[in-house]
C-alpha positions as CSV (number, residue, x, y, z in Angstrom):
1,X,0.0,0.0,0.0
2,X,1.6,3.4,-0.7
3,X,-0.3,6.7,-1.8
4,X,1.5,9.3,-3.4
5,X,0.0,12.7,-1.6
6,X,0.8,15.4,-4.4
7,X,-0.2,19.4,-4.1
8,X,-3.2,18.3,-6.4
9,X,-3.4,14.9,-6.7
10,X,-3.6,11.7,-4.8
11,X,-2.7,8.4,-6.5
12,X,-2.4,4.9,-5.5
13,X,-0.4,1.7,-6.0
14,X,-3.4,-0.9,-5.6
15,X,-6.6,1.3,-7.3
16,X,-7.0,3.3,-10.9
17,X,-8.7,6.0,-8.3
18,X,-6.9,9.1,-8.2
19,X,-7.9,12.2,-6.2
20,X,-7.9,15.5,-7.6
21,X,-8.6,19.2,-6.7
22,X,-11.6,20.8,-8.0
23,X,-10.3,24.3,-10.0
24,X,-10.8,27.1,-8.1
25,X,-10.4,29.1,-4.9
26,X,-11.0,27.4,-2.2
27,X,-9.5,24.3,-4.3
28,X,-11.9,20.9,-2.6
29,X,-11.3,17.6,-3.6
30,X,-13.2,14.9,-5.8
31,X,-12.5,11.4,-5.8
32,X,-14.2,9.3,-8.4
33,X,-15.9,6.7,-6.4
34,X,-17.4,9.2,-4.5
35,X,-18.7,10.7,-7.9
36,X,-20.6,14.5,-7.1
37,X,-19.0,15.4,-3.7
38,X,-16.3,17.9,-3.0
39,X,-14.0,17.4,0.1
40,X,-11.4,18.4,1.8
41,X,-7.8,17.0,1.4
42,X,-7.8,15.8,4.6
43,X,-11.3,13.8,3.6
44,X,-10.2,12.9,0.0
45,X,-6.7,11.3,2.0
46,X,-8.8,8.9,3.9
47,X,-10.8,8.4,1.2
48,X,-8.1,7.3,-1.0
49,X,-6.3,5.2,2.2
50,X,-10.0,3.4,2.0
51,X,-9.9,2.6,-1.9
52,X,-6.8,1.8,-1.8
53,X,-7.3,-0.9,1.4
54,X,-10.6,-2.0,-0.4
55,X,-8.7,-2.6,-3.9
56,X,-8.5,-6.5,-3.7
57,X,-12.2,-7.0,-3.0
58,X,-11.7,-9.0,0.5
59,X,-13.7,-6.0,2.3
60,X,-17.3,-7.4,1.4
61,X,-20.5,-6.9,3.5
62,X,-19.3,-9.3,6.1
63,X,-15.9,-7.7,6.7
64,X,-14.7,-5.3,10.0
65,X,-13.9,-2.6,7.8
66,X,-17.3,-2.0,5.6
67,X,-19.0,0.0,8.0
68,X,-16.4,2.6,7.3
69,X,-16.7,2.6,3.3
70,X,-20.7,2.3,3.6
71,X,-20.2,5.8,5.9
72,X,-18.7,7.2,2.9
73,X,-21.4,6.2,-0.1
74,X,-23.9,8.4,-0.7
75,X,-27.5,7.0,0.7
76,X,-26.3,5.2,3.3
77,X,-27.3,5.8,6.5
């Protein structure tokens, strides 16, 4: 697992998801699987720390960690 945390960009080894700021002043963050939502870098860091841990597929419905990527979809609740 290793992120590269750029002034405008956040990539990944394990995931095709890369982070990017949104042009702009105040300069938020999108990240494609969370498609419509702008967030900060902090926010768009863990975001991409939780693509990049969920890349393999092993984090399914049953497993510890879901609760934490179903917090981050939209409609969940």
């Amino acid at each position: 697992m290793a992120l590269s945390i750029l002034d405008t960009s956040i990539g990944s080894d394990r995931t095709n998801h890369t982070a990017r700021t949104v042009p702009g002043d105040s300069r938020p963050w999108e990240v494609p699987w969370l498609p419509g939502r702008c967030i900060s870098r902090n926010s768009a860091i863990t975001a991409m720390v939780l693509a990049d841990l969920t890349a393999d597929g092993e984090v399914n419905t049953g497993h510890r960690l879901r609760v934490h990527v179903d917090a981050w979809l939209p409609n969940s609740a």
